[in-house]
C-alpha positions as CSV (number, residue, x, y, z in Angstrom):
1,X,-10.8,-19.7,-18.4
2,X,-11.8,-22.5,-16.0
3,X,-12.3,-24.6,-19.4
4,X,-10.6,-27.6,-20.3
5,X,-8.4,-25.2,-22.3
6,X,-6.3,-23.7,-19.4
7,X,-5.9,-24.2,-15.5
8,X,-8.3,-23.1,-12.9
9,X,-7.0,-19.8,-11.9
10,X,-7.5,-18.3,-8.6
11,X,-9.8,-15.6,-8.1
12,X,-7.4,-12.8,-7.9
13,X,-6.7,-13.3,-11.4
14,X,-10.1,-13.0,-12.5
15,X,-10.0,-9.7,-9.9
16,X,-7.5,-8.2,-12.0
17,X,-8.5,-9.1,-15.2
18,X,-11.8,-7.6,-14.8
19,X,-11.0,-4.2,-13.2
20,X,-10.5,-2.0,-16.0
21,X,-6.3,-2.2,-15.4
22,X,-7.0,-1.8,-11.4
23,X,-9.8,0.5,-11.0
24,X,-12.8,-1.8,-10.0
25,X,-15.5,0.1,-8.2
26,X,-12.3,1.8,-6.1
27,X,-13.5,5.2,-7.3
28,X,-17.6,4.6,-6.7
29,X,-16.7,3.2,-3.2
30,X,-14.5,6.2,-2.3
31,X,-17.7,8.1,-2.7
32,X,-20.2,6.1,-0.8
33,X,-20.2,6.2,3.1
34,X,-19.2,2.9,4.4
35,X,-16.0,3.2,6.3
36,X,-14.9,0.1,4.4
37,X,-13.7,-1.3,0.7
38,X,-15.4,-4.4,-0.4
39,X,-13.2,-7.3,-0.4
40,X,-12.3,-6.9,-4.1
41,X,-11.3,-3.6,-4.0
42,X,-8.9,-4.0,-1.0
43,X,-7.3,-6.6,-3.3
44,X,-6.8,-3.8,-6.1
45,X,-6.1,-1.4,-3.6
46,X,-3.0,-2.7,-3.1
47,X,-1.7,-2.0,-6.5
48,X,-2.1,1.8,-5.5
49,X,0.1,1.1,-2.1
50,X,-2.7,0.7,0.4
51,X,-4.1,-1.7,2.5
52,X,-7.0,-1.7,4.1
53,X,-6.4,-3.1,8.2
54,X,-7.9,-2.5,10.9
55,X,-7.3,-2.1,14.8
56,X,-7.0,-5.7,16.6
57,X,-6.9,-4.1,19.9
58,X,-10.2,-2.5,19.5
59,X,-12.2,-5.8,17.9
60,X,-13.5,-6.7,21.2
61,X,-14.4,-2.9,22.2
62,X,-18.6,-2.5,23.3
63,X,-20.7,0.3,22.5
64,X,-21.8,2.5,25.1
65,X,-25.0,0.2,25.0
66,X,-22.8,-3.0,25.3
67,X,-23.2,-4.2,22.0
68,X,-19.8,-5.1,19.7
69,X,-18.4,-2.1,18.5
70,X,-17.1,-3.8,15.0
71,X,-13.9,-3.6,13.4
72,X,-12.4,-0.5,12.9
73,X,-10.9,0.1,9.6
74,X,-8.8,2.0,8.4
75,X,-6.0,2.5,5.6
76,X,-1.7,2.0,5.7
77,X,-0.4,3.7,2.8
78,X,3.0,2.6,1.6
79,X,5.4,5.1,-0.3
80,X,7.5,3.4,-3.1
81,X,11.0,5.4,-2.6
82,X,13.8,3.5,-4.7
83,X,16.9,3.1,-3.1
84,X,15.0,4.8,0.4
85,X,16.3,8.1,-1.7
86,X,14.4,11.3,0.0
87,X,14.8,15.4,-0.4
88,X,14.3,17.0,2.8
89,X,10.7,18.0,1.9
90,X,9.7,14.9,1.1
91,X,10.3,13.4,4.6
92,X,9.0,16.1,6.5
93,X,5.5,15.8,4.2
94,X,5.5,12.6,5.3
95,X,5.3,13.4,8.5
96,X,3.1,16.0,8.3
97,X,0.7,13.6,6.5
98,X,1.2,11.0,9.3
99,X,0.0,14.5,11.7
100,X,-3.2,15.3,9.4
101,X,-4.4,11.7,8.2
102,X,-2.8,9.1,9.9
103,X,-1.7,8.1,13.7
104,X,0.8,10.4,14.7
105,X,3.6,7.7,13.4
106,X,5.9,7.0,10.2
107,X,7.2,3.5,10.0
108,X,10.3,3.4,8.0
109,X,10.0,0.0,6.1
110,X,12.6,-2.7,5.8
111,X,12.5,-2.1,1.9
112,X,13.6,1.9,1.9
113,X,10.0,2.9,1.9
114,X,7.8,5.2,4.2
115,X,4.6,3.8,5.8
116,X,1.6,5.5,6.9
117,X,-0.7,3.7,9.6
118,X,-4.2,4.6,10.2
119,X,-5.8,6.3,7.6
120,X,-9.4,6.6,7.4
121,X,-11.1,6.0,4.1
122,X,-12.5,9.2,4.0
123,X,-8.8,10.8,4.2
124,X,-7.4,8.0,1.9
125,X,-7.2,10.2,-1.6
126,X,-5.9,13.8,0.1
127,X,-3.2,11.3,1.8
128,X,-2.1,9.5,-1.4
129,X,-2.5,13.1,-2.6
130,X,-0.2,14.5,-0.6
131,X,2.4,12.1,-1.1
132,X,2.2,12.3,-5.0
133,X,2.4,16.2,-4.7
134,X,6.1,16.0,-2.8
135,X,7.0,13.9,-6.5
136,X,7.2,10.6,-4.7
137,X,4.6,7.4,-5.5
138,X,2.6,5.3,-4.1
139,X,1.8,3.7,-7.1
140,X,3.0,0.0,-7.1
141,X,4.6,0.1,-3.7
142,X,2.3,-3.0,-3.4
143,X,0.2,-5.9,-5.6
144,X,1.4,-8.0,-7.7
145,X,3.8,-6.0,-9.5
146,X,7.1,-5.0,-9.1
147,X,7.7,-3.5,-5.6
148,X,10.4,-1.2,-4.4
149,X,13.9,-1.5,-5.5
150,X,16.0,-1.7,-2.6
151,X,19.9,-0.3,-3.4
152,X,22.8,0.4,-1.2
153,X,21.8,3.7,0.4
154,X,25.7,4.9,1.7
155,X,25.8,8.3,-0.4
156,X,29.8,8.2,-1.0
157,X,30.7,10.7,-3.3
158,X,34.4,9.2,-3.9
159,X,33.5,7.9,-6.7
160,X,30.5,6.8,-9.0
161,X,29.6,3.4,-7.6
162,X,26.9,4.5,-5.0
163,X,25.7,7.0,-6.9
164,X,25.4,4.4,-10.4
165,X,23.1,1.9,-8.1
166,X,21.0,4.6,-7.0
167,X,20.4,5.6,-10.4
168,X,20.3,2.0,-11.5
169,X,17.5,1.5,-8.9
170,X,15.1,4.4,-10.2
171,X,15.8,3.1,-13.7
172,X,14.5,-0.5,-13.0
173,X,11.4,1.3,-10.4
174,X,10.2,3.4,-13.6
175,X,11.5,1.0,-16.3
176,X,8.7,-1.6,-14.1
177,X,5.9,0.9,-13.3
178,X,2.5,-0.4,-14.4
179,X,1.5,1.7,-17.2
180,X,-2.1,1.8,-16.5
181,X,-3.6,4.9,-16.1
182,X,-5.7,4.0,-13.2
183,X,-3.4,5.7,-10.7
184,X,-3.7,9.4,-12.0
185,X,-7.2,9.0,-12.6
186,X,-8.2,7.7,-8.9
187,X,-6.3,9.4,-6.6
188,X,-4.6,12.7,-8.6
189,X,-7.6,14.2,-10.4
190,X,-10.4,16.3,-9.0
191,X,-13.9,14.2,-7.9
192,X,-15.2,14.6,-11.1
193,X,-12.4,13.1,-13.1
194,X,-12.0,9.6,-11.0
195,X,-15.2,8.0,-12.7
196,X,-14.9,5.4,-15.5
197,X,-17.1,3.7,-16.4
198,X,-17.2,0.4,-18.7
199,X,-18.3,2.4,-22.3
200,X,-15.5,5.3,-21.1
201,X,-13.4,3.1,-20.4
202,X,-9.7,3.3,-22.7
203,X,-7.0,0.8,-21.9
204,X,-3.7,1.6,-22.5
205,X,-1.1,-0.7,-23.3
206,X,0.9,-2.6,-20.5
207,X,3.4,-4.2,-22.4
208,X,5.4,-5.6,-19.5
209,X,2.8,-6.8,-17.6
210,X,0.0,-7.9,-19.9
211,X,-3.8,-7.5,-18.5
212,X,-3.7,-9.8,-15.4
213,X,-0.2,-8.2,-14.2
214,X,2.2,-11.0,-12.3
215,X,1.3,-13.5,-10.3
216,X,2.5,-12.6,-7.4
217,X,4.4,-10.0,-5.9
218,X,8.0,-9.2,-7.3
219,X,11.3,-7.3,-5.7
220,X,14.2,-6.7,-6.7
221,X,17.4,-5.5,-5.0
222,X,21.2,-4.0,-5.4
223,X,24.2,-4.0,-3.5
224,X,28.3,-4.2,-3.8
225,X,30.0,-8.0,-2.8
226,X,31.3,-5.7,0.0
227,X,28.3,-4.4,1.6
228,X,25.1,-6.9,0.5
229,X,22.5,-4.4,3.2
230,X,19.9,-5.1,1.2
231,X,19.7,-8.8,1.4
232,X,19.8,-9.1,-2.3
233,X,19.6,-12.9,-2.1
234,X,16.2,-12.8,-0.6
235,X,14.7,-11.6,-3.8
236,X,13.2,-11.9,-7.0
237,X,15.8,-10.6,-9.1
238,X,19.4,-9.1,-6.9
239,X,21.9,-7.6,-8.6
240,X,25.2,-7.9,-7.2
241,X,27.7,-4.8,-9.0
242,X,30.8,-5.7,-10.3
243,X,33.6,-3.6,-10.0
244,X,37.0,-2.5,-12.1
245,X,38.5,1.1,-11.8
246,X,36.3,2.0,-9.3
247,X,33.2,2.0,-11.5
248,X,30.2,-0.7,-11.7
249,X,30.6,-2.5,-15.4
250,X,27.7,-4.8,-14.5
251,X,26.3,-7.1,-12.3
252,X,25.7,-10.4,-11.3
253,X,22.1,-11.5,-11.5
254,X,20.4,-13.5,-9.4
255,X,16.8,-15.1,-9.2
256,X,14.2,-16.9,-7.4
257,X,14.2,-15.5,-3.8
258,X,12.1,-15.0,-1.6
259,X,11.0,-15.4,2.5
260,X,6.6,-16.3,2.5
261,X,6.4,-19.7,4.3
262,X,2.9,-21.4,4.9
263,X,3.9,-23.9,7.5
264,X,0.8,-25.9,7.2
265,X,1.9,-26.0,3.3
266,X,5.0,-27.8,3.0
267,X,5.3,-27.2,-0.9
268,X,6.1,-23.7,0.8
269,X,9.7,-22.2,1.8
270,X,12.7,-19.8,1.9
271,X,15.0,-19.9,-1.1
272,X,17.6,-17.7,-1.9
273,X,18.6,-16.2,-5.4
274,X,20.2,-18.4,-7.8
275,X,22.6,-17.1,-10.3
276,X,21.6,-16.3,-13.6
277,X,24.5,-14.5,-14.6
278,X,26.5,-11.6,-15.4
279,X,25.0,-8.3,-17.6
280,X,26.4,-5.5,-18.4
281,X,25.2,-2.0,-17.2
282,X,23.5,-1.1,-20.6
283,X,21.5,-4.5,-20.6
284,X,20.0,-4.6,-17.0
285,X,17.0,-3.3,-17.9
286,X,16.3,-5.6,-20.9
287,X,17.3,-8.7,-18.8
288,X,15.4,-7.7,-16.1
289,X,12.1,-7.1,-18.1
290,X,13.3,-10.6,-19.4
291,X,13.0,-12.2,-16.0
292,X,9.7,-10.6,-14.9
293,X,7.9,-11.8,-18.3
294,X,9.2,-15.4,-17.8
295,X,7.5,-14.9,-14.4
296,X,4.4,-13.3,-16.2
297,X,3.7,-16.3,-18.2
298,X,5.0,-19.2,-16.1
299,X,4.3,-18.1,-12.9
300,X,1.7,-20.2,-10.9
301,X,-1.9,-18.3,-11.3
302,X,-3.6,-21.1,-9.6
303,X,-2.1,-21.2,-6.2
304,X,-1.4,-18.1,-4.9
305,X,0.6,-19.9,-2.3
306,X,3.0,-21.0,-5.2
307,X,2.9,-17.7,-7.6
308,X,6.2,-16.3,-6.1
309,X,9.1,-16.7,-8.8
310,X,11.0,-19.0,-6.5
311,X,8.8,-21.8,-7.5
312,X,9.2,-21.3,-11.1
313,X,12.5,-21.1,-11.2
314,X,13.2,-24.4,-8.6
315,X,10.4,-25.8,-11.0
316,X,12.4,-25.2,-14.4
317,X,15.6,-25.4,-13.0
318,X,18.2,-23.0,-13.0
319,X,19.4,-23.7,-16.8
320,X,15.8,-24.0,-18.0
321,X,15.1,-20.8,-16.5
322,X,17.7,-18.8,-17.9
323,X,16.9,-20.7,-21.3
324,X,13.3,-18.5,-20.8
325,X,14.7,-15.7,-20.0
326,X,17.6,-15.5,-23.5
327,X,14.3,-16.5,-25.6
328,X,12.2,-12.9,-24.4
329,X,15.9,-11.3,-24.0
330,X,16.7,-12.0,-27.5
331,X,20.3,-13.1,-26.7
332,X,22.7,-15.4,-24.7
333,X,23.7,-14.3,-21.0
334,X,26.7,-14.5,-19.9
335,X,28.5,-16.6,-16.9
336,X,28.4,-14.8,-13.7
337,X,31.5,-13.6,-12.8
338,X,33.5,-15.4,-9.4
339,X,32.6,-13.0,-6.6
340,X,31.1,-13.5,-3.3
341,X,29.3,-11.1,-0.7
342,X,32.2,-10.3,1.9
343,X,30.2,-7.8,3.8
344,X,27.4,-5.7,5.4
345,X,26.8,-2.8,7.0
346,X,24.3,-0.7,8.9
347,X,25.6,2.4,8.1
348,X,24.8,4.5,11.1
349,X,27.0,6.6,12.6
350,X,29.3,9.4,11.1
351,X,31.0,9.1,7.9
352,X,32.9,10.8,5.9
353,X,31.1,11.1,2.6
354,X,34.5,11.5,0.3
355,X,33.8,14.9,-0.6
356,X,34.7,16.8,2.2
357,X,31.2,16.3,3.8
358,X,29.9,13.8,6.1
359,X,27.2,11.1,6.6
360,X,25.4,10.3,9.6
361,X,23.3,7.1,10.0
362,X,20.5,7.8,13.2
363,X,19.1,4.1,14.5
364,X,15.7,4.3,14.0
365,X,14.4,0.7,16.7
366,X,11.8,-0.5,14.2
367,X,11.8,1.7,11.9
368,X,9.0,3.5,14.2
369,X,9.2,7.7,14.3
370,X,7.1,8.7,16.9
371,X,7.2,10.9,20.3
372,X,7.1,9.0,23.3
373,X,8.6,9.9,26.8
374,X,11.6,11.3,26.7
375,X,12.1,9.7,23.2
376,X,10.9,12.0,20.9
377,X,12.2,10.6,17.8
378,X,9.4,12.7,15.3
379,X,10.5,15.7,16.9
380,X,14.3,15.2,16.5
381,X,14.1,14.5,13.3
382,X,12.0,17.0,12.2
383,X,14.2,19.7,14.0
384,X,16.8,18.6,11.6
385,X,15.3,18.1,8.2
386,X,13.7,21.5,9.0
387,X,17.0,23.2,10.1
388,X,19.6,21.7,7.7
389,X,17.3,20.6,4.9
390,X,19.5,17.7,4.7
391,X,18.8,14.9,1.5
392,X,18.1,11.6,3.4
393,X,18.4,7.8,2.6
394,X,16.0,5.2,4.3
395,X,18.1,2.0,5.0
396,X,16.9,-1.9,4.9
397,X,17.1,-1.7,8.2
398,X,14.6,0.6,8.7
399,X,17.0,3.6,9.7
400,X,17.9,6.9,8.3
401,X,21.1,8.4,6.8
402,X,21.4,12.4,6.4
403,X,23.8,13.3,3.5
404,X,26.1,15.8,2.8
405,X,26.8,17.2,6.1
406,X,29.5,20.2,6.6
407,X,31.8,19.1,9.3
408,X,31.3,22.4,11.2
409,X,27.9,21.4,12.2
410,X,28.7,17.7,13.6
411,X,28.2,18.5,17.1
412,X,24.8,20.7,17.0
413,X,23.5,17.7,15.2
414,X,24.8,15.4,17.8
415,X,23.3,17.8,20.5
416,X,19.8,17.6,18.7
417,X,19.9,13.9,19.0
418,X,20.5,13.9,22.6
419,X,17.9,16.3,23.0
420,X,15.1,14.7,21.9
421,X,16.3,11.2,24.0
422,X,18.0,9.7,20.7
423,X,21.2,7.8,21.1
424,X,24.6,7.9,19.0
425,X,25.4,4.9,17.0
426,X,28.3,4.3,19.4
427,X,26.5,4.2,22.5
428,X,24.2,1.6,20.8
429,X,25.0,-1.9,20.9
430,X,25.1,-3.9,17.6
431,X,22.8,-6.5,18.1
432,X,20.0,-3.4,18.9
433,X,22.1,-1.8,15.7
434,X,21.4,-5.0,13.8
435,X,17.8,-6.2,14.4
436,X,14.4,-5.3,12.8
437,X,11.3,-6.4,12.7
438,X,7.5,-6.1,11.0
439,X,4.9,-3.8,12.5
440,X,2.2,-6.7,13.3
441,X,0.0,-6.3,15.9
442,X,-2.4,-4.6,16.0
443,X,-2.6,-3.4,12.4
444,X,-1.3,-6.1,10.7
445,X,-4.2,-8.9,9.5
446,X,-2.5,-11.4,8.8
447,X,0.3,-11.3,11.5
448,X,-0.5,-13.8,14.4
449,X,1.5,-12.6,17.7
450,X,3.6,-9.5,18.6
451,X,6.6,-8.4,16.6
452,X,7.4,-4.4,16.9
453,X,5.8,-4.0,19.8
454,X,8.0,-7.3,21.7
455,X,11.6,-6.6,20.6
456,X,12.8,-3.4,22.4
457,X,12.5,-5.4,25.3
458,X,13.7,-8.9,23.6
459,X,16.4,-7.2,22.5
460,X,17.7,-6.1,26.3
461,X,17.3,-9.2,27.1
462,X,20.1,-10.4,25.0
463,X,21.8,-7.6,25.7
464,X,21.8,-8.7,29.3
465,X,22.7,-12.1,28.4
466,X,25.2,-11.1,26.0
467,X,27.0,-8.5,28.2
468,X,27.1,-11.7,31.4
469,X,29.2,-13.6,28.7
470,X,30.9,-11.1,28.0
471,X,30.0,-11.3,24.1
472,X,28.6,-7.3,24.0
473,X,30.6,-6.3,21.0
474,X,29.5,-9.4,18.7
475,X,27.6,-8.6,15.4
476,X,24.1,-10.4,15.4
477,X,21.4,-9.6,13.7
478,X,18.1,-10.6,15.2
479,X,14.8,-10.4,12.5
480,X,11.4,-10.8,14.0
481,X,8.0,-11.0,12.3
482,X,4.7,-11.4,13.7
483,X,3.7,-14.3,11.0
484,X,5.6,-17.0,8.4
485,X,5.5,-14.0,5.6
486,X,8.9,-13.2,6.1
487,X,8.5,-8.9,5.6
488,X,11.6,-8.7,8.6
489,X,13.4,-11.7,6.2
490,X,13.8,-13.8,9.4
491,X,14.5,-16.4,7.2
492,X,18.5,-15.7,7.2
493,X,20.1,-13.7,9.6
494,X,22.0,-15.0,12.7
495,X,18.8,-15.3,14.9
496,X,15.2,-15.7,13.6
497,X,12.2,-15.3,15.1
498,X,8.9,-16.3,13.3
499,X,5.8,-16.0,14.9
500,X,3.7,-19.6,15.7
501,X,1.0,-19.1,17.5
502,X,-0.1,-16.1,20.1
503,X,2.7,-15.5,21.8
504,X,4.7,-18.5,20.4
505,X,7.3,-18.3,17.8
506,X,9.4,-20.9,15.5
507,X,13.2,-20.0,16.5
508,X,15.6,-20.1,13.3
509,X,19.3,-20.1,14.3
510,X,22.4,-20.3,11.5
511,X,22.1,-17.8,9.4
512,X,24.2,-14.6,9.5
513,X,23.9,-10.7,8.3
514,X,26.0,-11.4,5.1
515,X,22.4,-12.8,4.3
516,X,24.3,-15.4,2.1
517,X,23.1,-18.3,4.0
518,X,19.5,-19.7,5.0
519,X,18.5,-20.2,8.7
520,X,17.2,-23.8,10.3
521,X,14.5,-24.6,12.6
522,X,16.6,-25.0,16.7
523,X,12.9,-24.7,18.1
524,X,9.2,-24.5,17.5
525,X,6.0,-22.7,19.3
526,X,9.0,-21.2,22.0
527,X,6.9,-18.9,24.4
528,X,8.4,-15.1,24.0
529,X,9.6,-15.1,28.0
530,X,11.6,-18.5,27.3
531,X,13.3,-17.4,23.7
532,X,16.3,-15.9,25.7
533,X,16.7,-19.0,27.6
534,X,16.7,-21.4,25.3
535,X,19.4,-19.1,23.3
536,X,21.3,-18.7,26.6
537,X,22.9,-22.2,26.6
538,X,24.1,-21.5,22.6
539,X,25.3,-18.5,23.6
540,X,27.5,-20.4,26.4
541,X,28.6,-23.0,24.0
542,X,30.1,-20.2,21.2
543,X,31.7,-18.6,23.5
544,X,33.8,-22.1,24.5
545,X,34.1,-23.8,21.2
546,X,34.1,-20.7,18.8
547,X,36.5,-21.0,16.1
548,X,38.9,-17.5,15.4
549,X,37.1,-15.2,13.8
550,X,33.7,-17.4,13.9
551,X,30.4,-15.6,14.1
552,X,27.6,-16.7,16.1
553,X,25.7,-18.1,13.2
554,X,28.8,-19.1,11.6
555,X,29.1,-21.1,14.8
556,X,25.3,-22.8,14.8
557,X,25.7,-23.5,11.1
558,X,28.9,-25.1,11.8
559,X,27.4,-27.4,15.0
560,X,24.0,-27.9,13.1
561,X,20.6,-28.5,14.7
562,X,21.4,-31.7,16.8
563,X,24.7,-30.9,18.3
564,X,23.1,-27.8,19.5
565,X,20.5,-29.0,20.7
566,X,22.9,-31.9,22.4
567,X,24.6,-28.9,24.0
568,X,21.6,-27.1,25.5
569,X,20.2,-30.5,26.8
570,X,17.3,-30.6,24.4
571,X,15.7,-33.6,22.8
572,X,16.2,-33.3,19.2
573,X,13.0,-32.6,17.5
């Protein structure tokens, strides 16, 4: 394969092609005793929804005896949950899982998924387990397959449309499931049956994929022109529903996005989807198996730092693109239809559901459920999953909705928030409403400064600045992440915040929360204490020269880069 008769892959292809459909030694090494997977095996790993991390606090901990303690490693385990759809029992396992084998914590992910942080090898098979006995995955959750599909997670009951891109989300998530038997065999039989060896081994067909999978991890997305929550321009395929008599007749599809930047590569960036165009309800699937095999065998398998299907598709072009994907469709698609995103929403608060029960979204800072102080956010919502049984919804911004509420019980659930420290959508502000952010440090290896653990306290800091200005009831969303991989998508919201270096971050202004619209560079390697500061002055100027109805990254895209910087007194860099 390194011949003259193909390229030079990297070695992640000849990783996967050689691991018996992603088993490698996974099952031999979760019998041995090291606390640690060899470095090809945390590469498969990942197709099973785990990584292996370990603590960055603790790398420069000594032994009683002064020597260098090591890295301690252990395991996050990622639950695939499409649409962030969730019974009652299946949240509270996952916080009795985070209890037994993990941290104490759940992170709620900013793709509807469930996170489990600090799981030691020797725990990592009960875990995944335990996950897979509640009927939820963590198969594919990870790797370089499809990921989770993200859908609008608002449970209205007025009529079919929320309910038709649920479905339409687990239809694509099992429609795209690797059909390798690998899964089952490592982490769901007894010890006995997670052994294969190279004369046992029996591939089964992966038809979709092929035997090396995709080159690179793939998402996909849904939301309404009304409501785009889930950032559907920011992935691989989004699918935008079109609706007439109040029911979805198809969508819009769109392709090539993505948010990984390399800065020190500049054949690396942020793109947003392009469309592709409009397919009815009955075809999605076939179009979207479509796309993923044009990525399949165009994708980049030499640079990994290329693979995602952005660069293809800039690569072909747009029409050459779709001209791929009608050949492995088998027929023409058809022009999108003339609709834009309008709107998005958080979805917290109370709502009524549209029959006769309610909704209530619960601001989860982070995505982070833990106990601490006087907020004791595990607690709380355990209390209530426990009490009610309610069906949940994770949300893209890492939050929780509780469906199909009687109206009788709106103010016990109210009390049991206050309880247990948690505030009411309305006492929140929205720029706390609207921000998010990856987990980075400490568990994060590739992160390279702070991200969760910074923005609580960034975030007051702009409350502070906003409520001086008087600007305390304007929508901005804020996205942080602790490295250029884009997980928080701080690529195209109103304010962006990518880290740099330790304790430096590239600040992206211009976006806005419709998620429509990339972000620019205002500033690079901005210590965290100065990021308010050198937003202050903006801040100033939008509330002066704003236009009616202009949002603040409305406002900076408007004024670009220079005149901003004019404003603020900055050399333009």
């Amino acid at each position: 394969m390194t011949s003259q008769e193909g390229p030079k892959l990297s070695k992640m292809e000849f990783i996967k092609e050689g691991s018996h459909q992603l088993r490698g030694t996974i099952a031999e090494e979760l019998q041995n005793d090291s606390d640690e997977f060899s470095g090809d095996s945390t590469q498969l790993l990942k197709h099973h929804g785990t990584y292996q991390q370990d603590d960055r606090d603790l790398r420069k901990a000594k032994n009683p005896d002064g020597t260098p303690k090591g890295k301690t490693f252990s395991c996050m385990i990622r639950t695939r949950v499409p649409g962030g759809k969730v019974t009652a029992d299946q949240f509270l396992a996952e916080l009795e899982l985070c209890d037994k084998y993990g941290d104490g914590t759940v992170r709620l992910t900013t793709r509807q998924g469930f996170q489990l942080h600090g799981v030691i090898k020797g725990n990592l098979k009960a875990a995944i387990k335990g996950i897979n006995d509640t009927k939820l995955t963590t198969l594919a959750a990870c790797g370089d397959v499809n990921r989770n599909v993200m859908a609008c997670p608002a449970p209205y009951k007025n009529n079919a449309i929320f309910d038709s891109m649920q479905d339409m989300a687990y239809a694509l998530a099992e429609h795209l499931r690797p059909k390798t038997t690998a899964y089952f065999d490592l982490w769901i039989t007894d010890e006995e049956g997670n052994k294969t060896n190279e004369a046992e081994f029996q591939p089964v067909e992966e038809p979709i994929y092929g035997k090396t999978y995709l080159p690179r991890k793939f998402k996909i997305g849904i939301a309404l022109p009304e409501d785009n929550c889930v950032d559907i321009y920011t992935q691989d395929i989004g699918l935008l529903g079109i609706v007439e008599n109040d029911a979805i007749v198809g969508y819009n599809f769109y392709v090539g996005g993505g948010m990984g930047v390399t800065p020190s590569n500049k054949k690396t960036y942020p793109a947003l989807g392009k469309p592709l165009g409009f397919v009815e309800n009955d075809q999605v699937l076939a179009v979207a198996e479509a796309v993923v095999k044009v990525q399949r065998d165009l994708g980049n398998r030499e640079d990994r730092k290329q693979a995602r299907m952005k660069y293809l598709v800039d690569n072909l072009g747009i029409e050459t693109f779709r001209e791929k994907v009608e050949a492995h469709y088998g027929s023409t698609i058809a022009a999108p239809r003339d609709i834009e995103v309008t709107g998005m929403e958080d979805h917290m608060g109370w709502h009524e559901q549209g029959d006769g029960k309610l909704f209530l979204g619960v601001n989860i800072e982070n995505g982070r459920i833990k106990d601490e102080g006087e907020l004791r956010i595990k607690s709380g919502l355990r209390k209530i999953l426990e009490t009610y049984k309610f069906n949940a919804r994770i949300t893209a911004k890492q939050s929780v909705i509780f469906c199909d509420i009687d109206p009788s019980l709106r103010n016990e659930i109210d009390q049991i928030l206050t309880d247990h420290g948690m505030k009411k959508a309305e006492e929140l502000t929205l720029i706390r409403r609207f921000s998010m952010s990856c987990p980075a440090l400490p568990m994060c290896g590739l992160s390279i400064t702070e991200s969760e653990r910074v923005m609580p306290a960034l975030i007051t800091e702009f409350e502070e600045e906003l409520a001086r200005l008087g600007l305390e009831n304007e929508k901005i969303s804020v996205n942080t992440t602790g490295c250029p991989n884009g997980c928080a998508r701080p690529y195209v919201p109103d304010i962006g915040l990518v880290g740099r270096a330790v304790g430096k971050y590239t600040l992206y202004l211009g976006g806005n929360s419709l998620g429509n619209r990339l972000a620019f560079i205002y500033d690079d390697m901005v210590p965290l204490a100065e990021i308010t500061s050198r937003i202050s002055p903006i801040l100033e100027t939008f509330k002066e020269e704003r236009q009616d109805g202009e949002t603040f990254g409305d406002f900076c895209h408007r004024m670009g880069k220079e005149a901003l910087q004019e404003k603020a007194g900055l050399a333009a860099k």
